[in-house]
C-alpha positions as CSV (number, residue, x, y, z in Angstrom):
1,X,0.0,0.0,0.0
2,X,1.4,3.7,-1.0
3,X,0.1,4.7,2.5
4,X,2.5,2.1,4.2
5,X,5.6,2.9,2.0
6,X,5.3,6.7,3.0
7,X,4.4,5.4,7.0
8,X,8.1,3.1,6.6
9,X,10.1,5.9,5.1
10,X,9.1,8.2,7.3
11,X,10.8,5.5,10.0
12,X,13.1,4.3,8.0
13,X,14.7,8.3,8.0
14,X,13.7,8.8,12.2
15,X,15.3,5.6,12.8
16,X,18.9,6.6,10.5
17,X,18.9,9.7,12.7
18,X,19.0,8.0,15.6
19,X,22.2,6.7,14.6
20,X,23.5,9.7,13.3
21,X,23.3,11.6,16.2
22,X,25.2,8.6,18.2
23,X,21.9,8.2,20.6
24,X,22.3,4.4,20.1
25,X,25.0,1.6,19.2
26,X,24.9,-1.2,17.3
27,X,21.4,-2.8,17.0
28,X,20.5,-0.7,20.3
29,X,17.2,1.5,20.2
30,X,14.4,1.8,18.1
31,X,11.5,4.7,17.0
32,X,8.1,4.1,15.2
33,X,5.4,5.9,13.2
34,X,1.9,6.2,13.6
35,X,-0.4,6.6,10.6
36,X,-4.0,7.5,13.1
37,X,-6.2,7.2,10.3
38,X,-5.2,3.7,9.4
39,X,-4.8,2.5,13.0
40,X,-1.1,1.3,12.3
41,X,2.4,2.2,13.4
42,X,6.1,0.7,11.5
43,X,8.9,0.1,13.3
44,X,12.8,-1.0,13.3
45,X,12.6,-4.7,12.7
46,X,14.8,-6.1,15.4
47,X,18.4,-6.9,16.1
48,X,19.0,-5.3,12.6
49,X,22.4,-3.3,11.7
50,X,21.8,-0.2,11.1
51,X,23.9,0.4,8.0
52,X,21.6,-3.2,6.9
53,X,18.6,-1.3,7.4
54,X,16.1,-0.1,4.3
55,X,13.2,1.5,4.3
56,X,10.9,-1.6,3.0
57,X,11.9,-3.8,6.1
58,X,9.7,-1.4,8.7
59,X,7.8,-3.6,10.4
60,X,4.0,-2.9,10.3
61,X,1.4,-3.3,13.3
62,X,-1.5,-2.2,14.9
63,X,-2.3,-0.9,18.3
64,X,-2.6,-4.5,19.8
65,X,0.5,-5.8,18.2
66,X,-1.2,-7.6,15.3
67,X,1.5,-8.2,12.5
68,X,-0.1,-6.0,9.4
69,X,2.6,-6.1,6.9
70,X,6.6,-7.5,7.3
71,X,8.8,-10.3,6.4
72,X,10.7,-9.5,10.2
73,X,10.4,-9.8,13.4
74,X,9.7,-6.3,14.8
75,X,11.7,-4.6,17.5
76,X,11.6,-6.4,20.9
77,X,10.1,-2.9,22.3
78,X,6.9,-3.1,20.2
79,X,4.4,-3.8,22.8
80,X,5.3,-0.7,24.6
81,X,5.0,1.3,21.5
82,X,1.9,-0.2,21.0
83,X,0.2,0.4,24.6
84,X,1.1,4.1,24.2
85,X,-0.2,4.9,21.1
86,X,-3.7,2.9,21.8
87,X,-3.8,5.5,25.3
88,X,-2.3,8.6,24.0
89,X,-4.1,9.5,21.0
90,X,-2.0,13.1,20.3
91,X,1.3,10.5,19.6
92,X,2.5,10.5,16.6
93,X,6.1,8.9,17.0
94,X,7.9,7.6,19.6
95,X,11.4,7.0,20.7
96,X,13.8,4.6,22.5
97,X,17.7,4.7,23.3
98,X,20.2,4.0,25.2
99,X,22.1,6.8,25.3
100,X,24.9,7.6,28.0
101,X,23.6,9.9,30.3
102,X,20.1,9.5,30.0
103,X,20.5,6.2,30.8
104,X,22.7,7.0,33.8
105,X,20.0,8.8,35.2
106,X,17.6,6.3,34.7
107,X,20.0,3.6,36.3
108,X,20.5,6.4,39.3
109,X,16.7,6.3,39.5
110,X,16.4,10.1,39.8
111,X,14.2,12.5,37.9
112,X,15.9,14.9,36.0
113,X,16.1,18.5,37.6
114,X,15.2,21.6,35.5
115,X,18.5,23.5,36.6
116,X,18.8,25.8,33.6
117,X,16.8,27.8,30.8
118,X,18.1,24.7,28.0
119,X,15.4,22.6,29.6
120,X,12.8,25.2,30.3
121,X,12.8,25.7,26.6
122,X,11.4,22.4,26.4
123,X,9.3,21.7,29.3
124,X,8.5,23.4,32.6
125,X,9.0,19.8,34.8
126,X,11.9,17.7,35.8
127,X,11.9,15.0,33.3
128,X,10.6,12.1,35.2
129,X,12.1,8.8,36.3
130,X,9.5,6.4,36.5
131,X,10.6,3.5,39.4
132,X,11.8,0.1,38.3
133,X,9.1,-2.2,37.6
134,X,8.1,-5.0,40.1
135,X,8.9,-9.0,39.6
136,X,5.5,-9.8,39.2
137,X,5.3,-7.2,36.3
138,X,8.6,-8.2,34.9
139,X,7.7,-11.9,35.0
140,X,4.6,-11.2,32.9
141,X,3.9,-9.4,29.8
142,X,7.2,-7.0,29.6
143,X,7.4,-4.3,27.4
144,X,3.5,-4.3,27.5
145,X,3.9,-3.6,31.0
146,X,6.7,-0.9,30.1
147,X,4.0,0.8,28.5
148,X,1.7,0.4,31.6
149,X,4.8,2.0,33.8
150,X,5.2,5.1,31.4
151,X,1.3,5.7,31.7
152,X,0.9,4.8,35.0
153,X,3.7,7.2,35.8
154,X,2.3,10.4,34.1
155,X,-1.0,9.3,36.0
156,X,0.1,9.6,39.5
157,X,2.2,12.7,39.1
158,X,-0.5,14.3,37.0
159,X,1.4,15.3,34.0
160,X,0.4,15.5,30.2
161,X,2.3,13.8,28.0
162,X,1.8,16.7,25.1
163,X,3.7,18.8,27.6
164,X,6.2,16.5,28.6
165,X,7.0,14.5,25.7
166,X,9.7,12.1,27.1
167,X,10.2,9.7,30.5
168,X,13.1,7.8,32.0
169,X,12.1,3.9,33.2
170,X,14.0,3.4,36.5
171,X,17.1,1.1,35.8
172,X,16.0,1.0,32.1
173,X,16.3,4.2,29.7
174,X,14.8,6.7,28.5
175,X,11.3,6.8,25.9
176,X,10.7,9.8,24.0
177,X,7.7,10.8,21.6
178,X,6.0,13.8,19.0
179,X,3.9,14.7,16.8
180,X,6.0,12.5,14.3
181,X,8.8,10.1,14.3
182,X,10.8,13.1,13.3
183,X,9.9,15.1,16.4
184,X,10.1,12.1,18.5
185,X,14.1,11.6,17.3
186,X,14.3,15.5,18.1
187,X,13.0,15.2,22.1
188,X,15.9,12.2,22.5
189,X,19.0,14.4,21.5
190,X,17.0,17.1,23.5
191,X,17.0,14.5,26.3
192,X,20.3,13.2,26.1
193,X,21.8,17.1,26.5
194,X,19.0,18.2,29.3
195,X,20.6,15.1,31.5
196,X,24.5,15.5,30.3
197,X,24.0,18.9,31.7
198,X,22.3,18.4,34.3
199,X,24.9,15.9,35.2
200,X,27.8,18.2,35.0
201,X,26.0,20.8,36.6
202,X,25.6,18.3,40.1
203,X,29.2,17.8,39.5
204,X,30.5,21.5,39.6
205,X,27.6,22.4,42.8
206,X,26.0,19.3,44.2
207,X,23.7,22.1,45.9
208,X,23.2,23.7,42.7
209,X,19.4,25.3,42.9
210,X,16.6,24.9,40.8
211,X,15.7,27.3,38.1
212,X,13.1,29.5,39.3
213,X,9.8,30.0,38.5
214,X,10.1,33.5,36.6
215,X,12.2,31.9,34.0
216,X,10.5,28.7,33.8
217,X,7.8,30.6,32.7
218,X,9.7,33.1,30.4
219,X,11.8,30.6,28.1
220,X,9.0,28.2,28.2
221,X,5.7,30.8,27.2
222,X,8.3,32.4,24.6
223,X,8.3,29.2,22.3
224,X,5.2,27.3,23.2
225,X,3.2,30.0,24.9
226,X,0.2,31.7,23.4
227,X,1.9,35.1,22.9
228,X,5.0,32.9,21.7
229,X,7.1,34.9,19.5
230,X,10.3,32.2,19.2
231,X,11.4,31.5,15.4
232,X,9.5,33.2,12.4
233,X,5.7,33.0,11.7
């Protein structure tokens, strides 16, 4: 279908970006596409090279992980892709590494502070860490249960996923996501630089403070605000 073919290049290209901006190694990571209207995503086929990887071996699916179209096995992270697009309906990519210091901070598990202006440009919360997930979830249905965590997560602190468009799973890594696959790619380099400065910024003043309020509020209303008059019209 010539729908599909766009929906698998558009991965295909979120996916080569990953590993262009050195957010994953080797087979590591993985981002799918969403096509709403035809209630399908694609994704990285699993344990595939990147420099291997075409467009035309995208992996298609619907929301309850029901092979559509593919000759491979799709990435072992499906199911959590899957659960989040079937209960967050503004998604239109999603992401998964495991870069360096994201990771870290996910193995620390510690939600990310919002120290500087960098990550109020993005988002007015610390990027949260959700905690590892139990035995009894681990031992069942895994990454559908990853996708649970995320949700589950943004439940219990109250946040909105179109406001904070990534997570860190405790002991795990990090899961970003967009309006596309494009945009989802775009909040994991974001991600991987909020937590490598946040990082450094702990190591130069462990009592470093918070940013306050006043310019939470400034950098963040100045590009996504309604008055926002970052970048041209």
């Amino acid at each position: 279908m010539k729908a599909f073919k766009e929906l698998k290049r558009a991965c295909y290209e979120a996916n080569m970006e990953l590993n262009a901006l050195n957010l994953v190694i080797y087979t590591f990571g993985n981002v799918s596409a969403v096509d709403r209207d035809a209630g399908v995503f694609a994704i990285k086929p699993s344990g595939v090279p990147y420099e291997l990887l075409k467009a035309e071996d995208m992996v298609i699916l619907d929301y309850d992980n029901r092979l559509i179209e593919g000759a491979m096995r799709p990435s072992s992270d499906t199911k959590t892709h899957a659960w989040l697009y079937k209960n967050w309906e503004d998604i239109g990519g999603i992401a998964h590494t495991h870069a360096t210091y994201s990771v870290s901070w996910a193995q620390a598990q510690r939600d990310i502070p919002i120290f500087g202006t960098t990550h109020a440009d993005h988002l007015t919360q610390d990027i949260p860490c959700a905690p590892p997930m139990s035995d009894e979830l681990i031992e069942g249905n895994y990454e559908h249960n990853t996708g649970i965590q995320i949700t589950d997560c943004f439940s219990q602190r109250k946040l909105d996923y179109r406001e904070v468009p990534m997570v860190l799973i405790g002991n795990h890594g990090p899961f970003t996501w967009g309006k596309d696959a494009a945009k989802a790619v775009y909040h994991s380099r974001v991600l991987e630089e909020l937590a490598k400065m946040a990082y450094l910024t702990l190591q130069i003043n462990p009592q470093a403070p918070r940013l306050k309020d006043a310019l939470v509020k400034k950098h963040y209303d100045r590009k996504h605000g309604k008055d926002a008059y970052y970048g041209q019209n």
